[in-house]
C-alpha positions in Angstrom: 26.9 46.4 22.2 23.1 45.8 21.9 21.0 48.4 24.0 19.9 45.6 26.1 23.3 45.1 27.3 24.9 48.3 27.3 24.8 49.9 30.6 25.3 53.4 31.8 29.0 53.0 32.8 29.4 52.0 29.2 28.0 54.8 27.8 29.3 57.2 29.7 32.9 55.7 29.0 32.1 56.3 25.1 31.0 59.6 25.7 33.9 60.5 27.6 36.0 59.5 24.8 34.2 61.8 22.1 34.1 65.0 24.5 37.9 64.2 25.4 39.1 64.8 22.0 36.4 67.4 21.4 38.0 69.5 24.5 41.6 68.7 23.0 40.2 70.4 19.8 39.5 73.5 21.9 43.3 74.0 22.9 44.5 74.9 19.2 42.1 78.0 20.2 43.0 78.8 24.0 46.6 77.6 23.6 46.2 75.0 26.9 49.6 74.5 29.1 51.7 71.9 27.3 51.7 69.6 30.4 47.2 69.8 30.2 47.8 68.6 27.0 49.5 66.0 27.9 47.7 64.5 30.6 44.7 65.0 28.1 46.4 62.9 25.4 47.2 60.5 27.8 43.5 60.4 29.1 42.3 59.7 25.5 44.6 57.1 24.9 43.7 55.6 28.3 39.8 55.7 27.2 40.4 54.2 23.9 41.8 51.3 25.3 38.8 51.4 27.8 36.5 51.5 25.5 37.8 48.4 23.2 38.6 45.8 26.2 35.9 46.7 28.5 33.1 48.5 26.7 30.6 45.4 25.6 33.1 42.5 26.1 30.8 40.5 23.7 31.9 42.3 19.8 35.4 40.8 20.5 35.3 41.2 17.0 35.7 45.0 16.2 37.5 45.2 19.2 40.2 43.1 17.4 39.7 44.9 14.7 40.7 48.3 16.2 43.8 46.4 17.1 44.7 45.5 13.9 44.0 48.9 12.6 46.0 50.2 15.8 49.3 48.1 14.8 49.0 48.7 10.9 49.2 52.5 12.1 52.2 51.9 14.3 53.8 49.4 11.8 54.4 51.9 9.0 54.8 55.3 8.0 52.5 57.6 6.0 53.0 58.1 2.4 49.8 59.7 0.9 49.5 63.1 -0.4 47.2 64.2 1.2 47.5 62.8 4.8 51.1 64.0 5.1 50.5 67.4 2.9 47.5 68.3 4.8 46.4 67.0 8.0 49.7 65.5 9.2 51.0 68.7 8.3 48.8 70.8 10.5 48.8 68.0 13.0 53.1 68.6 12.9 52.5 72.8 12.5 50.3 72.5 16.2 52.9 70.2 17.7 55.6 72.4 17.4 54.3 76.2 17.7 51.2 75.3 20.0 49.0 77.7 18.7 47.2 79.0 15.0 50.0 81.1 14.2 51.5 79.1 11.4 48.1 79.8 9.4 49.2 83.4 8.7 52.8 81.6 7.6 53.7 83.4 3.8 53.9 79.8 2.5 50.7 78.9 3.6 48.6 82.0 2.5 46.0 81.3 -0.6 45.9 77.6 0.0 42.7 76.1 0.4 43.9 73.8 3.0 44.6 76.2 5.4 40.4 76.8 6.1 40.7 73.0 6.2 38.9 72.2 9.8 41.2 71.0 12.8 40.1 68.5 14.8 42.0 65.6 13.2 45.3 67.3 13.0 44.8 68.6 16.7 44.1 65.4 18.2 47.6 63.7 15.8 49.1 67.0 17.5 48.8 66.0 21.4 49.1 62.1 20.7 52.7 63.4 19.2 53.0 65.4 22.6 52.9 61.8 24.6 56.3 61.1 23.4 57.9 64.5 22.5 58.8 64.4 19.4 56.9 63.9 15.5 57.1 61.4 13.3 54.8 60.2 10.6 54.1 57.1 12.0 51.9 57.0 15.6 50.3 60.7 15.1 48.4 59.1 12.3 46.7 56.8 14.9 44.1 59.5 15.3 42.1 57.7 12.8 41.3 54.7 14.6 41.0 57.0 18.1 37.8 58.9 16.2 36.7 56.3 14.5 35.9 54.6 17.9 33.0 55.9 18.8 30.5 55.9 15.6 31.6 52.1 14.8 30.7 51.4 18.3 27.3 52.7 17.5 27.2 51.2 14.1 28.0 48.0 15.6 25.4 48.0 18.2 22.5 48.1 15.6 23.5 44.6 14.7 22.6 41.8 16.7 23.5 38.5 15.3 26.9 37.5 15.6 26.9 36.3 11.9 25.9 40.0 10.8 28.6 41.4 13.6 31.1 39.4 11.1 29.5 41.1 7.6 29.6 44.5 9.7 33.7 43.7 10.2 34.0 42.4 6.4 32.0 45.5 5.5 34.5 48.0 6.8 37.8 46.4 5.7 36.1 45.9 1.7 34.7 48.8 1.5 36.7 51.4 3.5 40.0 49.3 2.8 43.3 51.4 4.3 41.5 54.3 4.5 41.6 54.3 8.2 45.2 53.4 8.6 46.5 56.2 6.5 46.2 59.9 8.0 43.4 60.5 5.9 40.1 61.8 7.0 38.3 60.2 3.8 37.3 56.9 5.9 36.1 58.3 8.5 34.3 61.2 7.0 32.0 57.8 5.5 31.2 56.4 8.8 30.4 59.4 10.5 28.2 59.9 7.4 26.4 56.7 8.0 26.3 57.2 11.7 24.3 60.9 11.0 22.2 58.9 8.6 20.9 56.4 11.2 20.8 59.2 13.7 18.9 61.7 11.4 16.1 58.9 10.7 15.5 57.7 13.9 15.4 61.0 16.0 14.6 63.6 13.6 11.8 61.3 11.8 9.2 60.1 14.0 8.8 56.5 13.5 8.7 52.8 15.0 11.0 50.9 12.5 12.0 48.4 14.4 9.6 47.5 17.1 10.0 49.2 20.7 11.3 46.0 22.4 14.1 45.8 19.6 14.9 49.1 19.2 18.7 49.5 18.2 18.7 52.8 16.6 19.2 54.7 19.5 22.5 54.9 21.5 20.6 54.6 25.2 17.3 54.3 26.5 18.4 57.3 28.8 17.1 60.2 26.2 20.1 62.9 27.5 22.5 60.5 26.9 20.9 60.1 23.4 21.3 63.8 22.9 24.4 64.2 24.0 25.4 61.5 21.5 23.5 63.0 18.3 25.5 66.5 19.6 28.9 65.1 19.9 28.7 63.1 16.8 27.2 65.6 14.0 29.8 68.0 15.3 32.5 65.6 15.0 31.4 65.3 11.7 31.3 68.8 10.7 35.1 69.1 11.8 35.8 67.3 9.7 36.3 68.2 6.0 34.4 70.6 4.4 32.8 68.7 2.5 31.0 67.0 5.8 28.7 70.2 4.9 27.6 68.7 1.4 26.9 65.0 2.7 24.8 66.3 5.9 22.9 68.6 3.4 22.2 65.9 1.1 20.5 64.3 4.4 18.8 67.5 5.4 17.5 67.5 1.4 16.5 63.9 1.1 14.6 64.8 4.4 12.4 67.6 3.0 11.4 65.7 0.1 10.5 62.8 2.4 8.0 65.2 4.3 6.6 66.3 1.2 6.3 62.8 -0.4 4.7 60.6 2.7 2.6 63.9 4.0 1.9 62.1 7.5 5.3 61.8 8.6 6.3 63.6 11.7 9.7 65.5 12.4 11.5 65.8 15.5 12.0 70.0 15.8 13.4 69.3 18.9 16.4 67.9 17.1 16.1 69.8 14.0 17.1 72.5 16.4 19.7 70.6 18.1 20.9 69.5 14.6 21.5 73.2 13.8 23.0 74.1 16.8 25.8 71.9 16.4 27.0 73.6 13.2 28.1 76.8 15.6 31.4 74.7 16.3 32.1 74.9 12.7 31.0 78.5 12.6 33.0 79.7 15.0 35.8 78.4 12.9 34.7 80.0 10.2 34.9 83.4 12.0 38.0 82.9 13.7 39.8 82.3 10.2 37.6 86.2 9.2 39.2 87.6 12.5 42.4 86.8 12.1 42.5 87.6 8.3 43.1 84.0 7.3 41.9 83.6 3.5 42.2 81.4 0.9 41.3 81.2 -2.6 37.9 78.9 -3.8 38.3 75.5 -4.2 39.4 74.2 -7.3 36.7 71.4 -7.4 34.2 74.7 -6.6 35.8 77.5 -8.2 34.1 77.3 -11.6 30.6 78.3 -10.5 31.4 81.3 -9.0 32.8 82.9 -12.2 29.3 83.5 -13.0 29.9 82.6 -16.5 26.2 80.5 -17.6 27.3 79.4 -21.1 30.3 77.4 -19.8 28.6 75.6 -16.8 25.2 74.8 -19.6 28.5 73.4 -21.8 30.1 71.5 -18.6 26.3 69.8 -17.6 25.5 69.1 -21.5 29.0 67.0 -22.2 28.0 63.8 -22.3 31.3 62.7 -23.0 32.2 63.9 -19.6 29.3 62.6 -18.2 30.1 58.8 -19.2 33.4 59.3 -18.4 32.6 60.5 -14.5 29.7 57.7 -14.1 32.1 54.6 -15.7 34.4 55.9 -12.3 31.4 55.8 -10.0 30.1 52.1 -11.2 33.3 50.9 -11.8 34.7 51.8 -8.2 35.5 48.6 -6.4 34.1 49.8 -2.7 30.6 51.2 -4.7 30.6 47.6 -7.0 31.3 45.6 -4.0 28.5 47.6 -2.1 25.9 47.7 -4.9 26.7 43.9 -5.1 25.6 42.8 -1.7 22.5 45.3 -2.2 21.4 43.1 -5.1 21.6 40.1 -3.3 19.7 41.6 -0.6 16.8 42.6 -2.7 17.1 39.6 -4.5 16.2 37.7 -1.0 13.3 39.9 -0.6 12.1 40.5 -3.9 8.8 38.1 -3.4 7.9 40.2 0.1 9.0 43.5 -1.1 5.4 44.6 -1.6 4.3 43.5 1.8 7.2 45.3 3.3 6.4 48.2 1.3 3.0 48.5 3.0 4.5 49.5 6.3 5.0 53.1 6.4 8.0 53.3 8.7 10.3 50.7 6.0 8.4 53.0 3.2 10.2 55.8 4.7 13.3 53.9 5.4 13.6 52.8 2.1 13.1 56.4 0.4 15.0 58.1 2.7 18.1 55.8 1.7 16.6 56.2 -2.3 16.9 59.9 -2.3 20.2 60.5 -0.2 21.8 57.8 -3.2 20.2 59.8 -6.1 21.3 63.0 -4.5 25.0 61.5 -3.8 25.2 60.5 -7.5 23.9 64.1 -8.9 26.3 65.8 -6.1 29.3 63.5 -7.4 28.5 64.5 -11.3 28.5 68.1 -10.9 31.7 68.1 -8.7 33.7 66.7 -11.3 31.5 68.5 -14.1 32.7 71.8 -12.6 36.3 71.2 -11.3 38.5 73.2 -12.4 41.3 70.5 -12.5 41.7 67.9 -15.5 39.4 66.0 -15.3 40.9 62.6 -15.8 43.1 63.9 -13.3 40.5 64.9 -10.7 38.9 61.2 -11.4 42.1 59.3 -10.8 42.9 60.7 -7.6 40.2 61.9 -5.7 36.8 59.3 -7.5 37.8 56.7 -4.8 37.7 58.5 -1.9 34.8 61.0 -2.7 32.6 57.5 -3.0 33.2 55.9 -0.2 30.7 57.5 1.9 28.0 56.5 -0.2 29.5 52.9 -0.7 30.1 52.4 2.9 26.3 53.9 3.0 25.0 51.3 0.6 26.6 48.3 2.3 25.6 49.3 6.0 22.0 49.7 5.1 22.0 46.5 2.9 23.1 44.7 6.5 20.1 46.9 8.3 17.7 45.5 5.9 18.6 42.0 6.8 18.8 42.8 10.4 15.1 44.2 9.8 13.9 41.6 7.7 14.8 38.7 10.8 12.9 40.9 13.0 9.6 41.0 10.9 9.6 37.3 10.5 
């Protein structure tokens, strides 16, 4: 789906897709009638479908591969902890009582889950609703429905059909079943990626790739491009939570970039835009104040707010610990897979890589992607430095899935670099 063939009717066909599911969100709020819902689930499905057999017939191959993912969801149940505990759960609570009310449930009050954000479990809710009863089998298809849309972008900053292929090898190394599963882990790291393209071509001023190849916008129409950054960073905040730590590690990274290269420009046009799209999430927020919904802190979080300075100097000054968390980062298959092809990719331009360095818009690139991977790594220490869980424990079960956003990260920009370096030749 290169700019230079995606037209408008294609465009507007993914955007229809993200604001269907975004107005299906709405309903767990305004409680729609049960038939709206369904003709709404059926229109999402219907658009899905559109948008993988007619939307840029060319990338046959991630169309096939949404097929795949499609059948591997219908083919088995769920089984993880987390997809059925928490956001099959929710999806399964909606479904039946059509409404919020199970959040003030006495077996559900204290748990940190229930502040969990909805829009998953929502849209697992009404695909449920198309055949009028749950299982743990097709509801978990909302997955591959929301992970639609940012691939279709992701995919359209590629243009040879040999990097099209890396692109599809990329997601099923890297992000594995994590798409297939109920989980929001998978695509929490390509919506990630998607912000992260977004953020550095709109927000930073700057002519990376030349105007005539120009792939890092969604349109050449600049409302649709809008509404696409709008749609997508508040798809991203609903999330998980922790959507709000990666897009602050971007924000961060940012900053420092302005304060490093000093002639930079920034968008405040879509700095604006970027923090308008957080009210979603806010209104959330206040809906779970209003009704009296709390929980207790996280148990990853819970430490720092004890206020006790002794134990978290202790906590950052075990090095023990600190091996111990960085052997599960390095020795993660998605992040040594990713960090692989990354070497090989500077390897190839290791000879140029001062020449390249000379053009201030792959300067930029190039620290921006620095500083959001030092930042990650810090983030990902202190986590685990301050959980409140065991911490062999905590790494076993949750070291995987907090890295793949950075490992998915590493391996999409390794493939942008090659992409960029065929265009400067």
């Amino acid at each position: 789906m290169n700019v230079n063939t995606l037209n408008f009717n294609d465009q507007k066909i993914t955007l229809s897709l993200y604001l269907l599911i975004f107005i299906n969100y709405l309903g767990i709020f305004f409680s729609y009638n049960e038939n709206f819902i369904i003709i709404l689930a059926y229109s999402i499905v219907i658009i899905f479908f559109i948008s993988i057999f007619l939307v840029n017939q060319n990338n046959y191959l991630l169309k096939c591969l949404m097929l795949v993912f499609l059948l591997f969801c219908l083919g088995s149940p769920t089984f993880h902890f987390d997809a059925r505990w928490i956001w099959l759960f929710k999806g399964k609570q909606i479904f039946i009582n059509n409404n919020l009310d199970f959040l003030r449930e006495d077996y559900f009050q204290g748990l940190v889950w229930q502040s969990y954000p909805l829009l998953g479990p929502s849209l697992s809710s009404s695909l449920a609703k198309i055949f009028g009863y749950w299982n743990e089998v097709f509801p978990k298809t909302f997955n591959v429905i929301l992970s639609l849309p940012p691939l279709i972008y992701l995919n359209s900053l590629i243009k040879k059909k040999i990097n099209k292929l890396i692109f599809i090898l990329i997601i099923l190394l890297v992000l594995e079943k994590s798409l297939i599963i109920g989980e929001m882990d998978g695509l929490v790291a390509i919506y990630f990626v998607t912000i992260f393209c977004i953020f550095f071509k709109k927000i930073f001023k700057n002519n990376f790739f030349s105007k005539k190849e120009d792939k890092f916008i969604f349109s050449k129409n600049e409302k649709l491009n809008v509404f696409f950054f709008i749609l997508s960073l508040i798809t991203m905040t609903l999330l998980k939570k922790e959507s709000l730590l990666l897009i602050s590690i971007l924000v961060v990274s940012m900053i420092i970039c302005k304060f490093y290269l000093e002639k930079i420009k920034l968008s405040y046009k879509y700095l604006i835009i970027s923090s308008l799209c957080f009210l979603p999430l806010l209104s959330w927020e206040l809906y779970l104040i209003n009704q009296s919904i709390f929980s207790t802190e996280h148990p990853t979080i819970s430490n720092i707010f004890k206020g006790d300075l002794i134990f978290l100097f202790e906590r950052v000054t075990n090095f023990r610990d600190i091996l111990s968390i960085n052997s599960k980062i390095f020795l993660n298959k998605s992040f040594f897979i990713s960090l692989v092809f990354l070497g090989f990719v500077l390897g190839g331009i290791a000879l140029e890589i001062n020449n390249k360095l000379k053009n201030q818009d792959f300067k930029l690139f190039i620290l921006y992607f620095i500083l959001v991977f030092i930042l990650y790594i810090l983030a990902f220490n202190l986590i685990f430095l301050f959980t409140s869980y065991d911490l062999d424990f905590h790494l076993r079960t949750s070291a995987h899935r907090i890295m793949l956003p950075l490992s998915f990260l590493i391996s999409y920009i390794s493939l942008v670099l090659i992409e960029k370096l065929s265009l400067y030749k």
